[in-house]
DRENZA-289234 format. One line per 2 residues: number of its first residue (from 1); their letters; for each residue x, y, z of C-alpha. Coordinates in nm, 4 decimals. Example, Ala and Ser with C-alpha at 12.3 -4.5 7.8 and 13.67 -1.06 7.14 Angstrom:
<atoms>
1> as> 1.2300 -0.4500 0.7800 | 1.3670 -0.1060 0.7140
</atoms>
This chain:
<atoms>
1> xx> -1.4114 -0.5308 1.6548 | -1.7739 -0.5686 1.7290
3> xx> -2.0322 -0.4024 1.5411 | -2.3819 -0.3720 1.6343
5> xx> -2.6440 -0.2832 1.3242 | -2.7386 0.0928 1.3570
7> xx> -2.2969 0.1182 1.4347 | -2.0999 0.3064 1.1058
9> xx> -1.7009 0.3037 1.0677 | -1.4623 0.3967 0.7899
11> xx> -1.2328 0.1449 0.6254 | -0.8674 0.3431 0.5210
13> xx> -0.7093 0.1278 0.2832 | -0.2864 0.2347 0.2160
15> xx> -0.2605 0.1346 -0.1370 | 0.0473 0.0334 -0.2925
17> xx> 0.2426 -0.1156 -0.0214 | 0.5953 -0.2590 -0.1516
19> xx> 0.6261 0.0385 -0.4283 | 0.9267 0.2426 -0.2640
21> xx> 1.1076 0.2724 0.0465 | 0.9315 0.5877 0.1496
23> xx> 0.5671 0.4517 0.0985 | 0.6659 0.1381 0.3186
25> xx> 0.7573 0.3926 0.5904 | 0.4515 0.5982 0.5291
27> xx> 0.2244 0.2416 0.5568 | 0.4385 0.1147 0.8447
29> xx> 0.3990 0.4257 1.0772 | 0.0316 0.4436 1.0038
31> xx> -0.0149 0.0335 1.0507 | 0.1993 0.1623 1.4308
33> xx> -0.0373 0.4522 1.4802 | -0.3895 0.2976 1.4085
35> xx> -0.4365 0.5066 1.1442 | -0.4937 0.2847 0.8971
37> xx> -0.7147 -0.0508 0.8642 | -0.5288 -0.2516 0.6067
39> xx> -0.3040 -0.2000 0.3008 | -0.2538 -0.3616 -0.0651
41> xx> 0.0884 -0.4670 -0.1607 | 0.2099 -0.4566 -0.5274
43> xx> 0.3846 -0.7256 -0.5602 | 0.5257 -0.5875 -0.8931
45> xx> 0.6709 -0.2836 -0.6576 | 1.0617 -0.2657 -0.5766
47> xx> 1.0240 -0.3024 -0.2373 | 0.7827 -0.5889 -0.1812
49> xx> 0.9547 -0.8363 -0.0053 | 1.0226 -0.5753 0.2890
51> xx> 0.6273 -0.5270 0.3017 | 0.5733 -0.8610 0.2891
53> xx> 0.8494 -0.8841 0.5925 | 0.6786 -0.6466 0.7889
55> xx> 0.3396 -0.8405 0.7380 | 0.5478 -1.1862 0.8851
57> xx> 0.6454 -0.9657 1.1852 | 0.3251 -0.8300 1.2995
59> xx> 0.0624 -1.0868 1.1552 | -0.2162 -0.8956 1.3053
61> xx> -0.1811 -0.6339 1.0246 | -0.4522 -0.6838 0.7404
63> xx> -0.2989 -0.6630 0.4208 | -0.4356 -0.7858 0.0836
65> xx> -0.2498 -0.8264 -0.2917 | -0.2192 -0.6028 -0.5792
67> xx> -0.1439 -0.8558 -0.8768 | -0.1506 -0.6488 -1.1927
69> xx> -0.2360 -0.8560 -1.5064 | -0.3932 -0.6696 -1.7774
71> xx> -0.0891 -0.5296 -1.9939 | -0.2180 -0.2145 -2.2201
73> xx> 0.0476 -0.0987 -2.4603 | -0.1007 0.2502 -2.5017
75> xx> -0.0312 0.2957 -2.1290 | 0.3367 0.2638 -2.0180
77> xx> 0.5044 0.3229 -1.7463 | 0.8237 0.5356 -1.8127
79> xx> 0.9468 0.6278 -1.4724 | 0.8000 0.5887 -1.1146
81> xx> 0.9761 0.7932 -0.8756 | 0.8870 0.8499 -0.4499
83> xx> 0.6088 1.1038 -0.3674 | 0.7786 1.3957 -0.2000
85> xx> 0.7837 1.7440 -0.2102 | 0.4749 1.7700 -0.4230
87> xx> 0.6320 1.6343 -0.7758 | 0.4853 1.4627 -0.9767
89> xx> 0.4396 1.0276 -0.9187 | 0.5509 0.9098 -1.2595
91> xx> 0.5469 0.9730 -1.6127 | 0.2788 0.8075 -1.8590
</atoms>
């Protein structure tokens, strides 16, 4: 892309590549469709290693790295289920 100075553009960023099947799917057909400029992959999700094998097979894909490493006790994570159907994404 080539930008000249008076140019404006959006970034869309897919967060939390890697988390479930169905947001891999989600990221993937968006990544296929342009609709999307780059994603972050948790590497702490379930399914990271089949982001992270999508990212090998089309390297032109921008993709950066979710590393979580502050650990607050007061916050847990109890359950983390798919998006779908409008329930809710976990319980805290």
């Amino acid at each position: 892309m080539l930008f000249t100075p008076g140019d404006r553009y959006v970034l869309i960023n897919a967060d939390d590549f890697g988390i479930s099947d169905s947001a891999n799917q989600a990221i993937m057909e968006m990544f296929h469709a342009g609709a999307i400029t780059s994603a972050s992959i948790m590497m702490q999700g379930e399914r990271a290693r089949a982001a992270a094998a999508f990212c090998r097979r089309y390297p032109s894909v921008r993709v950066g790295i979710i590393r979580q490493t502050i650990e607050q006790q007061h916050l847990r994570l109890i359950s983390w289920r798919d998006i779908r159907d409008g329930q809710r994404f976990g319980e805290w």
